[in-house]
C-alpha positions in Angstrom: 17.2 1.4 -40.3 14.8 4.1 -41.7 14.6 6.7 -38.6 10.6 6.0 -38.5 11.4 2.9 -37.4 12.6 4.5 -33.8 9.0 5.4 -33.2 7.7 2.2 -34.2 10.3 0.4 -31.7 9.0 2.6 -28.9 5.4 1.8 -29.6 7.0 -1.7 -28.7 5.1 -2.9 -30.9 6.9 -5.3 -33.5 10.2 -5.5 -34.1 11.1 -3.9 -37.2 12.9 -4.4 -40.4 16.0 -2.7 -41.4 15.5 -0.8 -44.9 18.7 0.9 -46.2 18.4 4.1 -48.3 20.6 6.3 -50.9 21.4 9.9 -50.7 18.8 11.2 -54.0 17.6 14.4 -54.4 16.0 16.5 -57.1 16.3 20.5 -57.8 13.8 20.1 -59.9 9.7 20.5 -58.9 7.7 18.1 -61.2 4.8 19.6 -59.6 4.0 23.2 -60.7 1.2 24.9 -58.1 -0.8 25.8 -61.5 -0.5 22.5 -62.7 -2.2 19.8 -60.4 -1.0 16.1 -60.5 -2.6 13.2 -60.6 -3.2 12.8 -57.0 -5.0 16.2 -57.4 -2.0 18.0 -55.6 -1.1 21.4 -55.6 2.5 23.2 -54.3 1.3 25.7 -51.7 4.7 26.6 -50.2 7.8 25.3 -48.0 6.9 26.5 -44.4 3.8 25.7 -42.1 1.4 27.8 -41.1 1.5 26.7 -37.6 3.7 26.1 -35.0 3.6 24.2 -31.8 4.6 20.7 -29.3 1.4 17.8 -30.0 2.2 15.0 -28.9 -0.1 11.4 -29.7 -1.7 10.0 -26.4 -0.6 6.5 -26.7 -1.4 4.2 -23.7 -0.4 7.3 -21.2 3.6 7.4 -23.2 2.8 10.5 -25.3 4.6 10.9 -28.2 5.5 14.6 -28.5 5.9 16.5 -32.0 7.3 19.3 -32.7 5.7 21.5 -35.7 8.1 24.6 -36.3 7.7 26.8 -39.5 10.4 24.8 -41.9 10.9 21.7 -39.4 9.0 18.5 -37.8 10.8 17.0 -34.8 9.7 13.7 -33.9 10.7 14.2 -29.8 11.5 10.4 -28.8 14.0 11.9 -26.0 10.5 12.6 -24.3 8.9 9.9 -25.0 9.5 7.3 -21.7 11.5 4.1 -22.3 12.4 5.0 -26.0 16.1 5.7 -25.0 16.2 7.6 -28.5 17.6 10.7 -29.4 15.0 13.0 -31.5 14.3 12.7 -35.1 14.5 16.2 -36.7 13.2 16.6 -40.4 14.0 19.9 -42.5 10.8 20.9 -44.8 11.3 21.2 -48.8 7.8 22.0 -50.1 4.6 21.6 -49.1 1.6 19.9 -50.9 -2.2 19.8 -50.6 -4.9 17.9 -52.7 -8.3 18.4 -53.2 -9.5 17.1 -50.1 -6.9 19.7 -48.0 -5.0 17.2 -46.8 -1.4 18.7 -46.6 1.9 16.4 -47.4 4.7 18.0 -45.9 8.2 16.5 -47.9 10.9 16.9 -45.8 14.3 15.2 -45.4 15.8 13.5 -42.1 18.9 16.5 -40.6 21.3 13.7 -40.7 20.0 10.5 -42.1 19.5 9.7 -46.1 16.2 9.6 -45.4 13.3 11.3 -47.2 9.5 11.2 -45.7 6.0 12.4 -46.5 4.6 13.8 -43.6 0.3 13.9 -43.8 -1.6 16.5 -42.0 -5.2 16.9 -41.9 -7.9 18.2 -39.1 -5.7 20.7 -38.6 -6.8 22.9 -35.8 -4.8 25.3 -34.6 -3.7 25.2 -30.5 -5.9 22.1 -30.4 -5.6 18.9 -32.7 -4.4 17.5 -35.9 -4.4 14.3 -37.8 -0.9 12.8 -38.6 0.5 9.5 -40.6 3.9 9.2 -40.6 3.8 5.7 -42.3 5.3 7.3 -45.7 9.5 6.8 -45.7 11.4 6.9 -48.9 15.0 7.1 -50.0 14.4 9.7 -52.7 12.9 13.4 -52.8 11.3 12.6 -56.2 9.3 9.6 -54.4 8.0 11.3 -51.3 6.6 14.3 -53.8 4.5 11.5 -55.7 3.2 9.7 -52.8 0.0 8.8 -52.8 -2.1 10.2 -50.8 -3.8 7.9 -47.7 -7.3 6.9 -47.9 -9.4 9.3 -46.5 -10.9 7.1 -44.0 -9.4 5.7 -41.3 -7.6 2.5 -42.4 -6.7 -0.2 -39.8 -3.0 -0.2 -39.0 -1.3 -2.9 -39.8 1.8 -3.0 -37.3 3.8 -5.8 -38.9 4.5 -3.4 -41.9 5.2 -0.6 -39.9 1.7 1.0 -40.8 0.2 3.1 -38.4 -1.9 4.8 -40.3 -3.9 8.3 -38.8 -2.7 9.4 -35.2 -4.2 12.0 -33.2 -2.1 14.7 -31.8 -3.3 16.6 -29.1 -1.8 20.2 -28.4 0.6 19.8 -25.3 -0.5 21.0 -22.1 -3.7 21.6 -23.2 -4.9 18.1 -21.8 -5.2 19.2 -18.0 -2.8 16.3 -15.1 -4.7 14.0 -13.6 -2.5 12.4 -11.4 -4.4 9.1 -9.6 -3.8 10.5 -5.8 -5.3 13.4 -4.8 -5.0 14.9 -1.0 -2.6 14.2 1.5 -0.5 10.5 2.3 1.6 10.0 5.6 4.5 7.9 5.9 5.6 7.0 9.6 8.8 5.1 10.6 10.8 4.9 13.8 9.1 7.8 15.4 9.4 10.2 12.3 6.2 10.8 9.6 6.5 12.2 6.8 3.8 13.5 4.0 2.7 14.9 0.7 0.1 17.2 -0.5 -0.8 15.8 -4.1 -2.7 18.0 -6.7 -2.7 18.0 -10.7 -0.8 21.5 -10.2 1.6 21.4 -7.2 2.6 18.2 -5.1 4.0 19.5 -1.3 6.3 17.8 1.3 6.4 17.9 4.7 4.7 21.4 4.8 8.3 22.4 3.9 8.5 23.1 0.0 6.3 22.7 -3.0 6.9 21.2 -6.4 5.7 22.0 -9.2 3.9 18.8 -11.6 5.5 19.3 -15.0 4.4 16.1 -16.4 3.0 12.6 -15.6 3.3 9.4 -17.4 0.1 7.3 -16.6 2.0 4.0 -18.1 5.0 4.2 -15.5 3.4 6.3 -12.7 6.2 8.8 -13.0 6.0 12.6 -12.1 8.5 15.4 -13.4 8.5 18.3 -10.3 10.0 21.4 -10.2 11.0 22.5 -7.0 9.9 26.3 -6.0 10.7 28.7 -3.3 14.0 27.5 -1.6 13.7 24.7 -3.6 14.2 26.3 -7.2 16.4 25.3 -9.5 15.6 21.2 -8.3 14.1 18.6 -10.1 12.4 15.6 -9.1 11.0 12.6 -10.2 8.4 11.0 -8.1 7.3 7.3 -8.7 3.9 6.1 -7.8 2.8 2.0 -7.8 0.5 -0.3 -5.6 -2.3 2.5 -5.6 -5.4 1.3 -3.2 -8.2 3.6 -2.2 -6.4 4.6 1.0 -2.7 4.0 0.1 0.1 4.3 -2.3 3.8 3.3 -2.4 6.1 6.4 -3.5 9.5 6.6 -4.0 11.3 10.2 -5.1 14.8 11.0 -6.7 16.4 14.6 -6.1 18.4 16.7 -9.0 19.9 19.6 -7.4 23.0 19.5 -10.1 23.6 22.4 -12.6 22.3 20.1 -15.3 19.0 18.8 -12.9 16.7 19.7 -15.8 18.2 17.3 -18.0 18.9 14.4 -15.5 15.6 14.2 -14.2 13.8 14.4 -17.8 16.4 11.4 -18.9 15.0 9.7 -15.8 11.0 10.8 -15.6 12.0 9.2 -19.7 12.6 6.1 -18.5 10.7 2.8 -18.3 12.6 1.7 -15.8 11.6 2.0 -12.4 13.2 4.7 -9.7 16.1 3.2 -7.8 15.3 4.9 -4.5 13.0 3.4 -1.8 9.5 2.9 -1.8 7.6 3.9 1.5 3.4 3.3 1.9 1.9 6.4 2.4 -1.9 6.3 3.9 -4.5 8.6 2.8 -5.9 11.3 5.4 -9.3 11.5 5.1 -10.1 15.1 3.6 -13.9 14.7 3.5 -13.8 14.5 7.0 -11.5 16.7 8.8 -10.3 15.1 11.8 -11.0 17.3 15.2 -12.8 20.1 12.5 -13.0 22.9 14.3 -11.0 22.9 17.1 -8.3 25.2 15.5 -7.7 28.3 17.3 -5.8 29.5 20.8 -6.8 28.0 24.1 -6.3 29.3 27.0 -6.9 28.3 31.1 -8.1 29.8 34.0 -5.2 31.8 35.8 -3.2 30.5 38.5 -3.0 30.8 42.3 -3.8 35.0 42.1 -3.1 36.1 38.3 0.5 34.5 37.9 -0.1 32.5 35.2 -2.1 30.2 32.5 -1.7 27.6 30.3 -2.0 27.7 26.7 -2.9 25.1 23.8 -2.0 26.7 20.3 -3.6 24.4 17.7 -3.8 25.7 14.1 -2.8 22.5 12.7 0.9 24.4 12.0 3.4 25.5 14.2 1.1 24.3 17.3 2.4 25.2 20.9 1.8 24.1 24.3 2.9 27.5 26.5 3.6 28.2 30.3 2.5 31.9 30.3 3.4 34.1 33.5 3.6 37.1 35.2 7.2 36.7 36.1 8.1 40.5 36.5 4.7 40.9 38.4 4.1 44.0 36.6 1.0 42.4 35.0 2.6 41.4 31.8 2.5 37.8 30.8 5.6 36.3 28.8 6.8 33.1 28.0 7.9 30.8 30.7 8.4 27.3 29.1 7.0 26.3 25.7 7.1 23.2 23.3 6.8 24.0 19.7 5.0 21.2 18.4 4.2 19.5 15.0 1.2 17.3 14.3 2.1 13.7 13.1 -0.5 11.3 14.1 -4.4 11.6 15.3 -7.2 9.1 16.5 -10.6 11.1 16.8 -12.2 7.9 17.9 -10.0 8.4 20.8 -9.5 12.0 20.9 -5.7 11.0 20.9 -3.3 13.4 18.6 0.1 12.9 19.0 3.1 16.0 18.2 6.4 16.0 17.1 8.4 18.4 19.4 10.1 20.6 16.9 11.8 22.9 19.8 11.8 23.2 23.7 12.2 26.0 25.8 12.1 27.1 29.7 11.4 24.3 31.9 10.6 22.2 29.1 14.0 22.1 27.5 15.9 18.6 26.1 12.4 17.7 24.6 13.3 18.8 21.5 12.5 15.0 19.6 10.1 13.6 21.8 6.6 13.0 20.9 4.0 14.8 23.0 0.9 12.9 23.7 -2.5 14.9 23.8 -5.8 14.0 24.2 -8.9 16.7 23.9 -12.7 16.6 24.4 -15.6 19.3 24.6 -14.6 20.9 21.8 -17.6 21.2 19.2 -19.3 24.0 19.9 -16.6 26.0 19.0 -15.9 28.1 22.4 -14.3 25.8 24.6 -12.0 22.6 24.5 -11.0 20.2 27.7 -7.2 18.8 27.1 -5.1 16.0 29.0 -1.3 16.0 28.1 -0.7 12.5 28.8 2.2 11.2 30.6 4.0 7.8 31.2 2.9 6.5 35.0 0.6 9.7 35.1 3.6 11.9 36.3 1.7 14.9 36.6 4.6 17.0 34.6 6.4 17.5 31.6 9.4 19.2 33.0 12.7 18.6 31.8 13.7 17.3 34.9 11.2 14.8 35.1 13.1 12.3 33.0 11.4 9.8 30.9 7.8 10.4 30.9 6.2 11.1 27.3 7.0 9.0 24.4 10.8 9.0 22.4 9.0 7.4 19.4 5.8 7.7 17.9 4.9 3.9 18.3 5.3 4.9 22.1 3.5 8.2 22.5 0.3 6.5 20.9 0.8 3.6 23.8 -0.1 6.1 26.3 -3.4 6.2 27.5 -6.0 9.0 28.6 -6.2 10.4 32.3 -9.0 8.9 34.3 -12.4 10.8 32.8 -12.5 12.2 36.6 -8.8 13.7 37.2 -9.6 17.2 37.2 -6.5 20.1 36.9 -7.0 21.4 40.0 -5.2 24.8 38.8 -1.7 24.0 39.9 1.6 25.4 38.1 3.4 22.2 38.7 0.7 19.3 38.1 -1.0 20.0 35.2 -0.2 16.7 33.3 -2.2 13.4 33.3 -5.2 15.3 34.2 -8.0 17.3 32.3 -7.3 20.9 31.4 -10.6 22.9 31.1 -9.8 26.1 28.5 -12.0 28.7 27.3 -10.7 29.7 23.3 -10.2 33.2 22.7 
């Protein structure tokens, strides 16, 4: 089966017919560049004058050329679902007509195949014309080809006519992938998220990945990892895109060929056999609790020993215990919960943290969800917080036992202080009450 056939079958289009072919070839030019043909064609040389990877946008499953000075590679290993290895054709001369249509002869690197490549349009770094539709089994044939009309003639797929195609330099259409922002995933008390953008899709907060390429027909994205994650590839899957939520599942190559695994997979039609999880859109147009990043901080305690402190930057937040515990006037550390945003409610001024580490008289939280509520806070100076307990147990100490939530499901369950419990400026009962704080 003539190798333009490949491309045909990946268009998945028509089945096509299996043409055999003999090894012909002729030293001998019947063409002299002084001497014009029939067809109008002059010989203008053996090499292109431009080089680069276009690729024909068809139904978001490019189809990626390669233009090299005395080659054309027809890239179906890129192309997804073709399951094909590339077609690579060796340029013997080069032809133009009167209209400046170039006919590039070349002959298949392994195959008995000769074809008359067409090239028209041809601007450089941007676009060219191609037909590919031209396949013979002799050198003499493809120089004598006619020309194609120079109109755009409708295809007609049954023959395996295809007629003018559009290449497009590669990478010089800008990703648009079809989510945009962030999408968080929570299960069993643990959430999970990405950042998407056309340039860089991030996880977690932990790593970013790099978008190499997407394929609008399967919703696949090739990723590269960066920072500690260089070296990995991924492929990303998107489907059941709403408004507010998508499905995604991802595959990991960390191997020393990862390159070439994940481009074999990001190739394929078939879908990613890893998990799908619903991810829900945050809503970026409207931050929730916008503006109340910063450091809080409370009145002192009982004579200067000690305050309270809310870190919120939406990263690395903090609840602290600062005191004077030298009482040489320098405050340090005397419990503190590292803390890591994973759910929030601004109708109910509830946000909910994942303890990420535990210290002091905090310790063994490590795990646990945190339940905080906050109010007061939109004119910037001040914000009034309530870290809300289980029973109202008016601490978080370690040695209280089971009093804020071991899954998310649970910390959300936990309701707001009365409106009217006040902290009263106590070390030890500053939970299940409302914590006035002044933001430096």
């Amino acid at each position: 089966m003539m190798k333009v056939t490949k491309l045909l079958s990946a268009l998945a289009i028509f089945a096509l017919i299996s043409v055999g072919t003999t090894s012909c070839s002729s030293d001998d030019n019947v063409i002299r560049p002084e001497n014009p043909d029939e067809n109008g064609q002059i010989e203008v040389g053996s090499e292109l004058h431009f080089e680069g990877a276009y690729a024909y946008a068809h139904a978001g499953n490019p189809i990626p050329f390669d233009f090299k000075k005395k080659s054309i590679s027809m890239q179906m290993s890129l192309m997804a679902g073709s399951g094909q290895e590339d077609d690579l054709y060796n340029i013997i001369k080069i032809y133009k007509n009167t209209d400046g249509v170039l006919k590039v002869v070349s002959k298949h690197q392994t195959a008995s195949e000769y074809k008359a490549f067409f090239l028209r349009n041809i601007k450089e770094g941007e676009s060219l014309d191609i037909n590919i539709d031209y396949s013979f089994s002799s050198e003499i044939e493809a120089i004598k080809a006619v020309y194609p009309a120079g109109g755009n003639s409708t295809p007609d797929h049954a023959n395996n006519k295809f007629s003018w195609l559009k290449l497009t330099k590669m990478n010089g259409e800008k990703i648009n992938l079809p989510v945009q922002g962030k999408y968080v995933f929570s299960r069993s008390g643990h959430t999970y998220f990405y950042t998407f953008s056309n340039e860089t899709v991030n996880f977690n907060g932990s790593y970013d990945m790099k978008v190499l390429k997407h394929n609008t027909n399967t919703n696949k994205i090739l990723l590269e990892g960066k920072g500690e994650k260089a070296g990995s590839y991924f492929v990303a899957q998107l489907k059941n895109i709403t408004a507010n939520t998508v499905d995604v599942a991802r595959l990991t190559f960390g191997e020393a060929d990862a390159k070439t695994k994940a481009e074999a997979e990001f190739a394929s039609a078939n879908e990613v056999e890893a998990s799908f999880s619903t991810y829900k859109k945050e809503d970026d147009e409207n931050p929730v609790f916008e503006g109340l990043n910063g450091t809080y901080v409370t009145e002192t305690i009982g004579g200067n020993l000690g305050y309270y402190q809310f870190v919120m930057n939406g990263n690395n937040d903090a609840f602290l215990l600062m005191g004077d515990f030298s009482g040489a006037g320098n405050f340090t550390e005397g419990a503190k919960l590292e803390l890591k945003k994973v759910f929030d409610d601004q109708a109910k001024g509830q946000i909910i943290f994942e303890i990420t580490n535990s210290d002091g008289y905090y310790s063994g939280r490590t795990g646990q969800f945190l339940t905080l509520y906050v109010r007061d806070y939109a004119d910037g100076t001040k914000a009034t917080f309530a870290i809300a307990t289980k029973g109202g147990v008016s601490s978080i100490s370690s040695t209280k036992g089971d009093v804020i939530g071991k899954t998310l499901e649970e910390a959300k369950a936990i309701a707001a202080p009365d409106a009217m419990k006040i902290w009263n400026g106590g070390m030890m009962d500053y939970a299940h009450v409302w914590m006035s704080t002044t933001k430096k």
